[in-house]
C-alpha positions in Angstrom: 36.0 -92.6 8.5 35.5 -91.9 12.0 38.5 -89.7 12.3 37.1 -87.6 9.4 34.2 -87.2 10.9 35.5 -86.1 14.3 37.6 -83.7 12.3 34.3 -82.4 10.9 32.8 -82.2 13.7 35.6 -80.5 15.5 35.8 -77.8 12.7 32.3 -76.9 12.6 32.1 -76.5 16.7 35.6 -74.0 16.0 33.9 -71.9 13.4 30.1 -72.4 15.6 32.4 -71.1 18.5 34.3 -68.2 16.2 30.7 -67.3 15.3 29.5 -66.9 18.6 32.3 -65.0 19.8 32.1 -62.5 16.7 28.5 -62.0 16.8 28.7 -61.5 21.2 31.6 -58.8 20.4 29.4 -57.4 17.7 26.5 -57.0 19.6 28.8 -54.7 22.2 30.3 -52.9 19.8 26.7 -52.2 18.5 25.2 -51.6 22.0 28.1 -49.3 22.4 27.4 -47.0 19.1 23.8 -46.7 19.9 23.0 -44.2 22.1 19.6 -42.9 23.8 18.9 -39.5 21.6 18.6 -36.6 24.5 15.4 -35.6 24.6 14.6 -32.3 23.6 11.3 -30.6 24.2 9.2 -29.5 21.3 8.2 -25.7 21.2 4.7 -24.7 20.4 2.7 -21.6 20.1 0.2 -20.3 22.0 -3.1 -21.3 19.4 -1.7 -24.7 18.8 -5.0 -27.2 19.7 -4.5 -30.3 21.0 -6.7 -31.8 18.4 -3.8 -31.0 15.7 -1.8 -33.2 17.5 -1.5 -37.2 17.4 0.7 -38.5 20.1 -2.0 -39.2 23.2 1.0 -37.8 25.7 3.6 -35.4 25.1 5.3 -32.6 27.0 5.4 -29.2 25.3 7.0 -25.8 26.2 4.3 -22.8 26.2 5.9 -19.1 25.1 4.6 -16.1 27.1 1.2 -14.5 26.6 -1.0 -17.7 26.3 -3.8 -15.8 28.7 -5.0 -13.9 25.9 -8.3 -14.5 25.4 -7.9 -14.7 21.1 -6.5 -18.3 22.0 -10.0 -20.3 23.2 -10.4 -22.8 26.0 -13.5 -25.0 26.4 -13.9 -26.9 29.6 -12.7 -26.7 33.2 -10.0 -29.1 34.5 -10.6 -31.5 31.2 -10.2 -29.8 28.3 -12.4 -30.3 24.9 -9.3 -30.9 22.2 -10.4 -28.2 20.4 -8.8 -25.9 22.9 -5.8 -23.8 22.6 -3.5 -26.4 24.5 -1.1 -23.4 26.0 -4.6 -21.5 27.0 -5.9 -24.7 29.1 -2.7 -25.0 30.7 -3.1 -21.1 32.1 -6.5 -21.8 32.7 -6.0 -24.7 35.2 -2.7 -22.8 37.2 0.1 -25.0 35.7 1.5 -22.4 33.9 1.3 -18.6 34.6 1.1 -16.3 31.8 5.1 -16.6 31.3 4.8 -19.9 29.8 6.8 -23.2 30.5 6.8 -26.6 30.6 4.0 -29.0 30.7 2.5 -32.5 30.4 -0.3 -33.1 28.4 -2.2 -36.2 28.3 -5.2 -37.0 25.9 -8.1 -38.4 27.4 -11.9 -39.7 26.2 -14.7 -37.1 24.8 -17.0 -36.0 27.2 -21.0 -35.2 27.2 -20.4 -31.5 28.2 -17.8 -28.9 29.0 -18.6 -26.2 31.4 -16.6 -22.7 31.3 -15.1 -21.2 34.0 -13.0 -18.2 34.9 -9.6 -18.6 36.1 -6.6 -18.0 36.6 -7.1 -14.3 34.2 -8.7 -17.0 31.4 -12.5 -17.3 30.6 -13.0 -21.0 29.3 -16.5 -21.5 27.3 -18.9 -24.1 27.7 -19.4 -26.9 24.8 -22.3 -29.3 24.7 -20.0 -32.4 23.4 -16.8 -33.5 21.5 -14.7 -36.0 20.5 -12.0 -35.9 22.4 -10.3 -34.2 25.6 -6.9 -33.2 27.2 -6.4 -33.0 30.7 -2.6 -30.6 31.7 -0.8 -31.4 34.6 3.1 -30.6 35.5 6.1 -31.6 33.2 7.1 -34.0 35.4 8.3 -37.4 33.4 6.9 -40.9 34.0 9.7 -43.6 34.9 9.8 -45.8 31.5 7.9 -43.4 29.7 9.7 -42.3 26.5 8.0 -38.8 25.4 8.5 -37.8 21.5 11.1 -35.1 20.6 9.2 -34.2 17.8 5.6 -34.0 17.7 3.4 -35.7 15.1 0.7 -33.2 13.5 -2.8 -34.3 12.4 -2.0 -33.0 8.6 0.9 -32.6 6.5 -0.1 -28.1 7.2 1.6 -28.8 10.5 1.9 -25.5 12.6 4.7 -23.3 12.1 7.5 -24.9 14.5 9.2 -23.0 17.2 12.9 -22.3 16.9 14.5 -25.7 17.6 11.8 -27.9 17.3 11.0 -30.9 14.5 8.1 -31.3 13.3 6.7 -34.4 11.1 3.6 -35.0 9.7 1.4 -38.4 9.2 2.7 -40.6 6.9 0.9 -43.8 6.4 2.5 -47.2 8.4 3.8 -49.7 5.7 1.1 -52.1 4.6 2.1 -56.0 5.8 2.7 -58.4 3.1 2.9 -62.1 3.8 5.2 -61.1 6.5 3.3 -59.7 10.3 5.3 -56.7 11.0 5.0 -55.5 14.5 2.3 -53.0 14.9 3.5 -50.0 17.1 1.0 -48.6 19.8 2.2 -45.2 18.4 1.1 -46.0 14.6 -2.3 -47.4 15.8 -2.9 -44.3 17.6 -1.6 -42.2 14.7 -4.5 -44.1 12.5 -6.3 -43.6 14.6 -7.0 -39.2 14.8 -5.3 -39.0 11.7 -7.7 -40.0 8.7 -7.8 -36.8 6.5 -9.9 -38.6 3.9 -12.6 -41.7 4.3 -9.9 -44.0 4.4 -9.7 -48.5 4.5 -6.9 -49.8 5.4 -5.5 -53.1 3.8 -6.3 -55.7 6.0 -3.3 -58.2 7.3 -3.3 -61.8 5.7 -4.6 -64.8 7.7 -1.0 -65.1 8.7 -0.3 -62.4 9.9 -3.7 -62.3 11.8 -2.8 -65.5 13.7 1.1 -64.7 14.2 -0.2 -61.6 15.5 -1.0 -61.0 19.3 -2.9 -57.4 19.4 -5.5 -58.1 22.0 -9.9 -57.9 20.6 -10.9 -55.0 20.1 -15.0 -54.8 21.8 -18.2 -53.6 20.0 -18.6 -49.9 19.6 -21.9 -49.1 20.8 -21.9 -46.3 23.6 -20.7 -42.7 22.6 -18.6 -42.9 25.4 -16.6 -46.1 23.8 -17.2 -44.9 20.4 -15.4 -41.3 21.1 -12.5 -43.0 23.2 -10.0 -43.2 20.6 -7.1 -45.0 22.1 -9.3 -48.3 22.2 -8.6 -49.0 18.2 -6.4 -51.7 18.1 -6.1 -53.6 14.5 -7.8 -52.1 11.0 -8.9 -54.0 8.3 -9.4 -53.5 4.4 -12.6 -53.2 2.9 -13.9 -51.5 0.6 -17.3 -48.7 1.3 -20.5 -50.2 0.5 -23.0 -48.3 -1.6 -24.9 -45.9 1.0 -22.9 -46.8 3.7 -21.1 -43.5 5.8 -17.4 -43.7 5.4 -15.0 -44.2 8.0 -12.7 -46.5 9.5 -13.4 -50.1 9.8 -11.4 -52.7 12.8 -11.1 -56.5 12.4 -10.5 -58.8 15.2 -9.0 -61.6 14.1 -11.5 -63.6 13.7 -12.5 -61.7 11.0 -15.6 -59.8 12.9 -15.5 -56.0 11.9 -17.1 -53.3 13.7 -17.6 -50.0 12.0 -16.5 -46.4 13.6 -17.9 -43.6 11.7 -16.0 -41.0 11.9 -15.9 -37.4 9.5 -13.6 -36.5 7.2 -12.6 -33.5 9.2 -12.9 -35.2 12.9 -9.5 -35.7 13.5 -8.2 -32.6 12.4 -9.2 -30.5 15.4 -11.1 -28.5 13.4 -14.6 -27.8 14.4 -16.8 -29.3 11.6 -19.3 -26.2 10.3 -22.8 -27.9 10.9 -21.6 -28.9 14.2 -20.9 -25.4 15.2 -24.0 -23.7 13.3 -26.4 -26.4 15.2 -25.2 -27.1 18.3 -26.2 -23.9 21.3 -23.2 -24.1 23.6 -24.2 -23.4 27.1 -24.2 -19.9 28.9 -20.8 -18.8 30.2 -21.4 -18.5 33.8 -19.7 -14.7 34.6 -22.0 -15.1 37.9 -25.1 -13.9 38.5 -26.0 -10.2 38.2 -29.1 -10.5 40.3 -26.8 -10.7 42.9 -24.1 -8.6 42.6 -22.6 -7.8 46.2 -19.1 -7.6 47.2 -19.2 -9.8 50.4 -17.0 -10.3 53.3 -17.3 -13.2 55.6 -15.6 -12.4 59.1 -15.2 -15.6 60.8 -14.4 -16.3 64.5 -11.2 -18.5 64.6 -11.1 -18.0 68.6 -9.5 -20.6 70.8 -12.8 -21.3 72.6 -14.9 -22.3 69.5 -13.3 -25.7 69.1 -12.0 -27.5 66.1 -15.2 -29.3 65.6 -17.2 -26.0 65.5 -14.5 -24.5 63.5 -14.5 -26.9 60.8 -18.9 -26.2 61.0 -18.8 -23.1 60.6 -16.6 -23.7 57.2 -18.9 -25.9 55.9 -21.4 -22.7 56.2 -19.1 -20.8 54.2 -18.8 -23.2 51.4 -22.3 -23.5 51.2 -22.8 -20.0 50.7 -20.0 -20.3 47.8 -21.9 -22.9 46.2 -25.2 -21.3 46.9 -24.3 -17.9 45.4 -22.7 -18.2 41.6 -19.7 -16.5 42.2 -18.2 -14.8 39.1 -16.9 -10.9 38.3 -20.6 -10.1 37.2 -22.0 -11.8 40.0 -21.2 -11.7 43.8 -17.7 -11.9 45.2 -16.9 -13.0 48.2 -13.6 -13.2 50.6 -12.6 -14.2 54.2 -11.1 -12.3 57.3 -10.5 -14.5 60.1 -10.0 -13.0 63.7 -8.9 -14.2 67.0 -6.4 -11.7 68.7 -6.1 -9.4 65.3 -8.0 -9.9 62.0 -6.4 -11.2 58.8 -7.4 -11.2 55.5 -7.3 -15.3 54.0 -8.2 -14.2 50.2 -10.1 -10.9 49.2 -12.3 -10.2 46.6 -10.4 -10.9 43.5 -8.8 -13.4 44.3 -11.6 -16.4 43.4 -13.5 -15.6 40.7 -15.6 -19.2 40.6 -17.3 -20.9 43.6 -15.7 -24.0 43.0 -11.6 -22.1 43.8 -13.9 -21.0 46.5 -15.0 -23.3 47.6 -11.4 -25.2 47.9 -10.0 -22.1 49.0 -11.8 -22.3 52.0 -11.4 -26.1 52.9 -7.5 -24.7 53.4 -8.6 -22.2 56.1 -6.5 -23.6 59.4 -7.7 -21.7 62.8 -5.5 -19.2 64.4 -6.9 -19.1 68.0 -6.7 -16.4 70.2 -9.9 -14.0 71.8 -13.0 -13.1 69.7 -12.1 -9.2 69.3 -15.1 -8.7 67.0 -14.9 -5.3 66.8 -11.0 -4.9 65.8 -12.2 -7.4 63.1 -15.0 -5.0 61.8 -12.4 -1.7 62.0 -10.1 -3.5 59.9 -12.5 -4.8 57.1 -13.9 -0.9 57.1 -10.3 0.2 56.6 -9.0 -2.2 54.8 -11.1 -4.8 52.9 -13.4 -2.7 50.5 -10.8 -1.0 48.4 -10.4 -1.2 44.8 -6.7 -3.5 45.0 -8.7 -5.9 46.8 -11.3 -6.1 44.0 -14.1 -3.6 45.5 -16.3 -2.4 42.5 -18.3 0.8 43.2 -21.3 -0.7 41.4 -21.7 -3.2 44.1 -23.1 -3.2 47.5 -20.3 -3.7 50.2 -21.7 -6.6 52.9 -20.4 -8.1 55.9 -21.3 -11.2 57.7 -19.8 -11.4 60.8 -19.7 -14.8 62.6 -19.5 -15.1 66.3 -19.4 -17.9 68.9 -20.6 -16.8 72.0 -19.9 -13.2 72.5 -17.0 -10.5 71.6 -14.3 -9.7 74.1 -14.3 -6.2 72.9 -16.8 -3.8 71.7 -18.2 -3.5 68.5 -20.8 -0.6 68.3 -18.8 2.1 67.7 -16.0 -0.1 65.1 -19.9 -0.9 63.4 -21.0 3.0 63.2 -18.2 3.7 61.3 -19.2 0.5 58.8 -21.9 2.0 58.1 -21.4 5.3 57.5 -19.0 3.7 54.9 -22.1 1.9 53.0 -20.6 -1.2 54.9 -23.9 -4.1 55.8 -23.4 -6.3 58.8 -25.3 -8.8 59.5 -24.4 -10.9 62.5 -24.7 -14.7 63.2 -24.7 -15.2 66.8 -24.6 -19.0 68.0 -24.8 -20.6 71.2 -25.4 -17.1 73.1 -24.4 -16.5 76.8 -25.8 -18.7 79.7 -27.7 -16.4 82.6 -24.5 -17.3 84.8 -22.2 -16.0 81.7 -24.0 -13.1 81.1 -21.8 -11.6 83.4 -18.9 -12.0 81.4 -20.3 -10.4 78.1 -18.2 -7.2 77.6 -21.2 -5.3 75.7 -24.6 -6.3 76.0 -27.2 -6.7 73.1 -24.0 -6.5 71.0 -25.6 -7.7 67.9 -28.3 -4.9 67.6 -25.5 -2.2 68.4 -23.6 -3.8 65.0 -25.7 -4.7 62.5 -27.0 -2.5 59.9 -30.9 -2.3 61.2 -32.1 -3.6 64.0 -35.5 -4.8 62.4 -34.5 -8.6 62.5 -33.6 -8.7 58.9 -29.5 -8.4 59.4 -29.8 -11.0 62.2 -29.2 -14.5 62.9 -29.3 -16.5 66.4 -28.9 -19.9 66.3 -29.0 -22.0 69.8 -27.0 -24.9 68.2 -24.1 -25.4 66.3 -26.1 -28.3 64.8 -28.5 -26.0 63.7 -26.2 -23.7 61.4 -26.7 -24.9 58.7 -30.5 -23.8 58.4 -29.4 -20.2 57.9 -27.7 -21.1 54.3 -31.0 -20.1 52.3 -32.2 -17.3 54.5 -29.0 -16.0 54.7 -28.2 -16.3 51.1 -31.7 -14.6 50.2 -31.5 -11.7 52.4 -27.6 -10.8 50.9 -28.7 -10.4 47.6 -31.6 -8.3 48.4 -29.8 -5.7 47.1 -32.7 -3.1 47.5 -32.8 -3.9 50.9 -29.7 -3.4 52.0 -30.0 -0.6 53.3 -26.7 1.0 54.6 -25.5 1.2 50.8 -27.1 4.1 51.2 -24.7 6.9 52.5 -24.8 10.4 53.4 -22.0 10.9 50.5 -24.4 8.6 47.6 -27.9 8.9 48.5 -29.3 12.6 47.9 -30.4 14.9 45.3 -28.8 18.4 45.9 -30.0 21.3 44.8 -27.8 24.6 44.4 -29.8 27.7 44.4 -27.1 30.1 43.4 -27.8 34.5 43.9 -26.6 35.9 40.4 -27.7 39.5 41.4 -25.3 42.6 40.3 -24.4 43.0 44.0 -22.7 39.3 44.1 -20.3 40.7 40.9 -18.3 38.7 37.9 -15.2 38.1 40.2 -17.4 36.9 43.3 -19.4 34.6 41.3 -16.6 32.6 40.1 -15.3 32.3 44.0 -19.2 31.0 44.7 -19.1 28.2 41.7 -16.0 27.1 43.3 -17.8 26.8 46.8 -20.0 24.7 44.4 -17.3 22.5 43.0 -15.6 21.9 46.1 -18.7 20.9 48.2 -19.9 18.4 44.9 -16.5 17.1 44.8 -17.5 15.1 48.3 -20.3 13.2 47.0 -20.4 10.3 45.4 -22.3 10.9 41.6 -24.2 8.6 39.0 -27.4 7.8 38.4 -28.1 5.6 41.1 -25.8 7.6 43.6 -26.5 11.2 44.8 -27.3 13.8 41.6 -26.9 17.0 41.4 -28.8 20.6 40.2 -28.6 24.1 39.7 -30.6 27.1 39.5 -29.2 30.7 39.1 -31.5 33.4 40.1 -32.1 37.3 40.1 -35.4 38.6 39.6 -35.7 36.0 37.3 -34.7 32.2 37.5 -33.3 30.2 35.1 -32.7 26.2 35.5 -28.7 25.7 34.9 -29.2 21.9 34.7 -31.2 19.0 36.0 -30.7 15.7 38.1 -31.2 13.9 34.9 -29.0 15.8 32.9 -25.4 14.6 33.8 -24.4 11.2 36.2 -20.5 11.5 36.1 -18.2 13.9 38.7 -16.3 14.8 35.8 -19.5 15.6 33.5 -21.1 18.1 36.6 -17.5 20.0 37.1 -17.7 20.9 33.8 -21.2 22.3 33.9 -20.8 24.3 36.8 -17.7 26.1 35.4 -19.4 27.1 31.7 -22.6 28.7 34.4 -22.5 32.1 33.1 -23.0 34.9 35.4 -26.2 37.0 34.7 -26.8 39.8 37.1 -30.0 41.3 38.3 -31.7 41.9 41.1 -32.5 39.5 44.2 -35.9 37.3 44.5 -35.2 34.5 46.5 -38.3 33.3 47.6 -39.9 33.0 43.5 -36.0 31.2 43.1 -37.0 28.9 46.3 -40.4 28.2 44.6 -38.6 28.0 40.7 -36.6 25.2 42.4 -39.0 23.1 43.8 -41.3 23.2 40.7 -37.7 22.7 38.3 -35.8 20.5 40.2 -36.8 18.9 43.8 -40.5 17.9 41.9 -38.2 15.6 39.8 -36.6 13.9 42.4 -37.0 10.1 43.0 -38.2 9.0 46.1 -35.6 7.0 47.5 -33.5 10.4 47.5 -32.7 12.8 50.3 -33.5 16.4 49.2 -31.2 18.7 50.1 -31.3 22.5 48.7 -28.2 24.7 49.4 -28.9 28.2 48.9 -26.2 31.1 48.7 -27.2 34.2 48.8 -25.1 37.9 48.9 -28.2 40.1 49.8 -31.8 40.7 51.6 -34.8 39.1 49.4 -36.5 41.7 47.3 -39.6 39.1 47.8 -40.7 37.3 50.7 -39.3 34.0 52.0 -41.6 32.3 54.5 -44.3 31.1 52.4 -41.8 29.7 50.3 -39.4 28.2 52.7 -42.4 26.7 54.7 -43.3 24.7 51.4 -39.8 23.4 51.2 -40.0 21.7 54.3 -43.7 20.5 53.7 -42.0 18.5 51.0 -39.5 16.8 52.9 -36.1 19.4 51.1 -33.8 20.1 54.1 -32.5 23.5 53.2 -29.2 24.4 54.3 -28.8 28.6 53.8 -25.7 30.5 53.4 -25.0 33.9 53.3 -22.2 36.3 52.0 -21.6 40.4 52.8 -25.1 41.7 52.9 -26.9 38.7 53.2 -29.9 39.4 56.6 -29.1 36.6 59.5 -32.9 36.0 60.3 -33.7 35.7 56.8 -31.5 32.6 56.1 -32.9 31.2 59.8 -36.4 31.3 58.2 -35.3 29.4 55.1 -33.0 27.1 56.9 -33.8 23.7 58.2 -34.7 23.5 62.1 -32.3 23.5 63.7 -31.4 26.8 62.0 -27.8 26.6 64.0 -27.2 23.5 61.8 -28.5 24.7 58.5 -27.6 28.0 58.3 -24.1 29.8 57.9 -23.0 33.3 57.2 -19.6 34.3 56.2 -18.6 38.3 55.9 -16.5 37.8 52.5 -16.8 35.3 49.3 -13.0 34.1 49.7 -14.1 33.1 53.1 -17.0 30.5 51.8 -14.2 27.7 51.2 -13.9 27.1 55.1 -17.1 25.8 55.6 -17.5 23.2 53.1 -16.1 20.8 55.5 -18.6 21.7 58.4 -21.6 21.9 56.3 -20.7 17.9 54.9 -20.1 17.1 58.4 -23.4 18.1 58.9 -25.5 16.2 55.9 -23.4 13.0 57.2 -24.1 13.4 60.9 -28.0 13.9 60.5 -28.0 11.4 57.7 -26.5 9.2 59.7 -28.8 9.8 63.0 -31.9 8.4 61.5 -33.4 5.6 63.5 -32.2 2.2 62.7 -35.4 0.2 62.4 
């Protein structure tokens, strides 16, 4: 017996062994066949929402053309899910409007979603939802295992991309008296993707204790109730009369807690009532109150110090947070100078004040002198131009920063400014000591630069310390727009009045050569409604009123009128055409505008001009006279301005008029331009 049973026992350790061995050399030759699936990434389009989608983080590749604004974004830097998950990825600078790769990760609900421009897209503002999306760069977590295929909220998944597999929910297998692992993926697809008031069949006690999915707690914030990757087990039951449908969880000690949740809520579809009664917030596009194209020149000199340096940054993104930037608002950029000026961003470039605000934080100090006034040359030449985001509607300011004082000089760099519409104001701090004084290149700098020297364009502070107290002044006086008073040029600030001789001595052929004297001189000025305007009267013995101020504001508009003025021939009454146009035109002037009348004449007045001229100054219209041929020199002195020399020209043939249209511009600008400064 005991041989037979150590024979036995001897065979069944040979066939345990021969089991072993088999089963080991199975497992390789299975571990050898199954290999990792490379990972291919799914293709979307550009108005795929990231509500449509289940898994919680995927990586997606964008096509081209995302930034158009048909595909809608709501939020800034976390995303409502009812965004256009290509769109929020432009929007927040991962992906330019080429398309590409990205990472998306889905995140909890918020309160509120603010809109922002960026990046060429306009995100809107939304009060609430459900759930949110933040985009960052494809780049792969270790261990993470993203899907190749994406799972879609609804079996009307979104037509796929060339190469890409799609697959829509299917409900997980319902346990029996067997606990079937429960994957973090399947609860998650429960989860969003209810398209019907749905109750699961709950696990059996079993399974409940053979289970180890962690509690789930109480829903009783929004904030827990919208985070949807906190589910963890669901439970059967069935409604209860009244009661709102939705999806009930069971811990497993049998406690259920009830989510309510829509029929529609995971879809990413934005439930009618919720859109019909809910105001979203104001897109902020900035605020037109305030609409100035501003440029902050900023003293990166060796002497001011890091420690100021990094002060007077702080300044600058107070003002960015002060003023709401945005392209109907203010924009603002930076030109640093030390030895030579440079531009750090320009106008265009930051359309928010929060880019702005970081933008600046990156500003690193370049050193050098303070040449203040090579600074202010190069932002008059340079800065205000439409590449750089200048708009013509917008007054162009300047605030200059300076530590101490310039090493060059700036008065005649700041005469030029503003002859170009350019406002400086200056911030001086921590002025010269008596025993510096010496040293300062131009004295009372400040007043030579700024715009007017009536204290409203300057700033002194003793202190570094003490910068900060200009924010609010500073910010107030900028966007006084009516204020700002060197928007006003010679080339956009007057009414002009052409006074034009029709008589039959002037002639078809010569009149044509006068309206194009006419043309070329209101081809200089800047024209609209708000900027200079422009009239005409034709005279003989009669006068006749060609067109008002009122009557066209575009370049393109006047041209036009002056060519269809018809010629009408006559005789020559100057003084009742002097008196037509102050009653016609100049008495419908505003008041802000410089009068100027610009008479041209071929011949001696058949009426007298004295009475008339002498009226024409009473009311503030500087007359500038010029005659043609036969036209009587101390006749055009009378009418002309004082200083007659200024006003008054006289050429001996029509073809000749053409030379003097840059001499008589010259003229407007230089005595626009000499007008006290207080």
């Amino acid at each position: 017996k005991r041989t037979v049973v150590l024979t036995m026992k001897a065979s069944v350790i040979e066939m345990f062994l021969v089991l072993l061995v088999t089963g080991v050399h199975s497992n390789k030759e299975t571990s050898k066949k199954i290999k990792r699936p490379k990972f291919t990434v799914p293709q979307i389009n550009c108005d795929v929402k990231a509500g449509k989608i289940i898994n919680p983080e995927f990586i997606v590749k964008c096509p081209a053309g995302c930034q158009d604004p048909k595909f809608h974004v709501y939020g800034t830097d976390v995303y409502a899910s009812y965004s256009s998950v290509c769109g929020a990825a432009v929007h927040s600078g991962v992906l330019d409007n080429s398309g590409g790769k990205i990472l998306v990760r889905k995140v909890a609900g918020l309160s509120g979603y603010k809109g922002s421009y960026s990046n060429g897209v306009q995100s809107l503002s939304l009060p609430r939802w459900r759930e949110s999306f933040i985009v960052l760069e494809s780049k792969p977590k270790k261990g993470v295992t993203y899907p190749s295929a994406l799972t879609y909220s609804s079996s009307k998944s979104p037509a796929p991309q060339a190469g890409e597999t799609t697959k829509a929910y299917q409900r997980p297998p319902i346990p029996a008296t067997t606990a079937q692992p429960v994957t973090l993926m399947e609860l998650l697809a429960v989860t969003v993707a209810v398209a019907t008031p749905t109750i699961l069949p709950s696990p059996s006690p079993s399974a409940a204790s053979t289970t180890s999915i962690p509690r789930p707690e109480p829903v009783g914030q929004r904030s827990q109730e919208m985070d949807l990757w906190s589910a963890t087990t669901y439970t059967s039951s069935q409604n209860r009369p009244g009661a709102d449908p939705g999806i009930q969880r069971q811990d497993p000690s049998g406690a259920a807690f009830q989510k309510p949740v829509r029929a529609d809520v995971g879809l990413g579809r934005v439930p009618k009532e919720e859109l019909s009664t809910q105001s979203l917030e104001p897109v902020s596009l900035g605020d037109p109150n305030c609409k100035i194209d501003l440029s902050f020149l900023i003293d990166g000199s060796t002497s001011i110090g890091k420690r100021r340096f990094r002060i007077q940054k702080q300044l600058l993104a107070g003002v960015a947070q002060a003023l709401d930037i945005g392209p109907a608002g203010p924009l603002m950029g930076v030109v640093q100078y030390g030895d030579n000026p440079a531009t750090h961003f320009n106008l265009k470039t930051h359309m928010n004040s929060r880019d702005l605000k970081t933008a600046i934080e990156k500003i690193t100090q370049r050193g050098g002198l303070s040449n203040v006034g090579r600074a202010i040359s190069f932002v008059t030449k340079n800065f205000f131009s439409k590449a750089n985001g200048n708009r013509s509607s917008a007054p162009n300011v300047v605030v200059v920063m300076v530590d101490g004082w310039p090493t060059d000089k700036v008065e005649e760099a700041s005469r030029l400014a503003r002859e170009s519409g350019i406002n400086i104001f200056f911030i001086t701090i921590e002025g010269a000591a008596e025993n510096e004084k010496q040293y300062v290149v131009e004295p009372n700098f400040a007043n030579k630069a700024v715009c007017r020297t009536n204290g409203f364009y300057s700033f002194h502070v003793q202190s570094w310390f003490g910068l900060h107290k200009t924010l609010q002044p500073l910010v107030k006086r900028v966007c006084d727009t009516d204020r700002l008073a060197c928007s006003k040029t010679c080339l956009n600030s007057a009414d002009i009045g052409f006074v034009i001789d029709g008589s039959s001595s002037v002639g078809t052929g010569n009149f044509r050569t006068v309206l194009q004297f006419v043309t070329n001189l209101t081809k200089e000025f800047e024209i609209s409604d708000t900027d200079t305007r422009i009239g005409a009267v034709q005279y003989t013995y009669e006068q006749r009123l060609e067109f008002g101020f009122d009557q066209y504001s575009s370049k393109p508009d006047i041209l036009n009128a002056i060519k269809r003025v018809g010629y009408w021939s006559g005789g020559t009454s100057t003084g009742a055409a002097i008196n037509f146009a102050l009653e016609q035109l100049f008495k419908k002037s505003k008041p802000n505008k410089r009068k100027l009348m610009i008479l041209i004449t071929d011949g001696r007045s058949y009426d007298d001009v004295r009475i008339p001229a002498m009226a024409a100054h009473l009311k503030g219209v500087i007359t500038y006279a010029i005659g043609v041929a036969w036209a009587a020199q101390e006749e055009l002195e009378v009418i002309a301005t004082h200083s007659a020399r200024d006003h008054s020209f006289f050429v001996d043939e029509f073809d000749n008029l053409y030379q003097y249209v840059p001499r008589i511009i010259q003229n407007i600008c230089t005595e626009f331009n000499s007008q006290p400064r207080n």
